[in-house]
N, C-alpha and C positions, 0 to 999 in steps of 0.2 A: 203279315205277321200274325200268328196264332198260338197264346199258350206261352211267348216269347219266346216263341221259337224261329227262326229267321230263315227262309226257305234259297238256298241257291239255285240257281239256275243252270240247265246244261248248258256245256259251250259250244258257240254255234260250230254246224261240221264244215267242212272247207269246202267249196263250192267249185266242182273241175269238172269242166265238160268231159260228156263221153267220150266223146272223139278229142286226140290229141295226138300230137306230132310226135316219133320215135327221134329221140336226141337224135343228132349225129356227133361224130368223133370231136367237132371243135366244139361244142357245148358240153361236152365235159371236160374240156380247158379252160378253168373262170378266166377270166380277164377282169380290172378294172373297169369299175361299171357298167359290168355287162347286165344285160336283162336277159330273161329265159321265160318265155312265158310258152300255157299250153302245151306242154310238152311230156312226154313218158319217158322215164330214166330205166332203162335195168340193171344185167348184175353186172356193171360196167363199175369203173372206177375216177372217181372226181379226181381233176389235178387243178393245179392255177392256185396253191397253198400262197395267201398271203393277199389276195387279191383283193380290193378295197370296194362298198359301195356296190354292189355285186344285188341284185333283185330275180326272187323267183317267183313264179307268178302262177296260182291255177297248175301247179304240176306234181305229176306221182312219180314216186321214186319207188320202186320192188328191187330189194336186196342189193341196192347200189351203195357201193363203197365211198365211204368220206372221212376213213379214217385216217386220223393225222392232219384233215386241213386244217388249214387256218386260214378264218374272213375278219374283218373288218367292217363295223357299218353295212352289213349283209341287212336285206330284205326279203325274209319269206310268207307268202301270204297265201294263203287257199291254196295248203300244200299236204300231200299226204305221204307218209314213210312208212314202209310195211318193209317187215326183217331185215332192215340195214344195217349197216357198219357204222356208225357214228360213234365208236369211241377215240378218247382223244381229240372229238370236233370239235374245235376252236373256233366259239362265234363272240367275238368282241363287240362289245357298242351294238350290238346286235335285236332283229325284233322277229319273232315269230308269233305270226297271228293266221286264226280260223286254221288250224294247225290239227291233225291228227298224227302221231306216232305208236306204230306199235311192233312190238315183237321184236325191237331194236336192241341190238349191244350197244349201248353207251357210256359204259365204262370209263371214267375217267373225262366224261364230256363237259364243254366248259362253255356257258353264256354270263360270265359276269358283266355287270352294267347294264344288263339287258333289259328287255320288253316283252312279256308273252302275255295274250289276251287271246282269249276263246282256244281252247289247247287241250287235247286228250292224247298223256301219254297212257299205254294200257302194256302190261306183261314184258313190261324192259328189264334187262340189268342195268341201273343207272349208277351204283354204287362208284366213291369217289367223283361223283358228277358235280358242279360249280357252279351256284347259282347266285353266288355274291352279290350282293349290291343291285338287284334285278327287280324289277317288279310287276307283279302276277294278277292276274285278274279275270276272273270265271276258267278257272284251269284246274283240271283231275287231273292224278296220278293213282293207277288202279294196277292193283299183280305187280308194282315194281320192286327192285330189291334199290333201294337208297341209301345202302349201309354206308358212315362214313361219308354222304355227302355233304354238301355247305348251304346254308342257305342265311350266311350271318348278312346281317345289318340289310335284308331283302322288304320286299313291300307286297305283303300278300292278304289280297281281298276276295270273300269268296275262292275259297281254295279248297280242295277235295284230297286227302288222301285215306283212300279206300283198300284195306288189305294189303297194305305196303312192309315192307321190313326198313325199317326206321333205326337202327341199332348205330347207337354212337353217332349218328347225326346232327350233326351244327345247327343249333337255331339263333343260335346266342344275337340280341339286338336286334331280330325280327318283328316287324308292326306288322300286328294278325289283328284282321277284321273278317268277323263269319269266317274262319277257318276249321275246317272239320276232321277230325281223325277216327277212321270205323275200322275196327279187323287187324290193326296195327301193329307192328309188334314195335316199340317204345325203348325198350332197353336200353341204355345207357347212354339216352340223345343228352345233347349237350343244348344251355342255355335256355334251360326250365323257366325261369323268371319270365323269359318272353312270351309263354305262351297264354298271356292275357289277353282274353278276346275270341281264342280257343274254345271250340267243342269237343270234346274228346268221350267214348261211346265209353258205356259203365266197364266191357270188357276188356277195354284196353287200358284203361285208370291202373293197374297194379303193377304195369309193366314200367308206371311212370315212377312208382313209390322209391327207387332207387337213385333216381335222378333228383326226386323235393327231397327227400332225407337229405342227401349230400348237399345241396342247396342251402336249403337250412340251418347245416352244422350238426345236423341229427343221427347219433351214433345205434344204431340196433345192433342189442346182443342178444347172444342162443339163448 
């Protein structure tokens, strides 16, 4: 600490060997309790929507479709997503860790009650995405659009959003510790009061002035 200023750390990158195994056809059928480790996904399409308990392990996924499933108790760990379909992915009770995403449509994506530790989402549409109830830890969000996402009553430590679009998004009963906001665009996020704990960059502060005013009870005329 310097200046009181509290430095976060990158999150560690997912750790996947060179060499890995090209799914075949019944690995992207989840089953309960299936495990997947080592393995390369492409522009194929996940099925087994509902599948319980389900672990991925050390594997990349390039433009593979998940949109619409739904997991349960899922495990994904030193795993990578580059241009997928994850909107609409439904991960319940779910934990993603040493996790990199990027370039993904996730539109409408949903990890309530979730777990993510060490995670870079970078250049997604995540807008409408569900982050309820979930708790975060050494994890960027960098280029997303997060319009209209939730991150109510969430638990986020060391957290990064960097040049994000932020507009009308939920924070309402969010516990932020070293939480940081650079490049942001702010407009009309909901549940101002929580962001005690918050860092938020000089140019992004004005975008917030509409959300404390109203907060307040603070009426501005022409």
């Amino acid at each position: 600490m310097s200046n009181g200023i509290v430095s976060i750390r990158e999150p560690k990158a997912p750790k996947i060997p060179q060499q890995l195994s090209p799914a075949t056809d019944a690995e992207h059928d989840l089953v309960h309790d299936g495990v997947y480790m080592s393995l390369t996904y492409g522009a194929g399409t996940i099925t087994g929507s509902g599948a319980e308990g389900v672990e991925f392990e050390r594997c990349r996924f390039d433009r593979t479709g998940f949109a619409a499933v739904t997991l349960h108790r899922a495990s994904l760990t030193d795993v990578h997503f580059q241009g997928c379909d994850l909107a609409n992915l439904r991960l319940f009770s779910s934990r993603l860790f040493n996790a990199a995403v990027a370039n993904c449509r996730m539109t409408g994506f949903q990890a309530p009650e979730g777990g993510l530790r060490d995670v870079v989402v970078d250049g997604c549409r995540a807008d409408m995405a569900n982050f309820r109830f979930s708790q975060m830890r050494d994890v960027v969000f960098r280029d997303c659009n997060l319009s209209e996402a939730s991150f109510q009553e969430a638990e986020l430590r060391d957290v990064r959003f960097e040049r994000c679009k932020l507009v009308a998004t939920q924070f309402s009963k969010v516990s932020m510790k070293n939480v940081r906001f650079s490049g942001c665009d702010l407009q009309g996020v909901r549940g101002i009061t929580s962001f005690d704990g918050a860092i938020v960059a000089s140019g992004d502060a004005m975008s917030l002035l509409g959300a404390l005013t109203s907060a307040l009870g603070i009426r501005i005329e022409d």
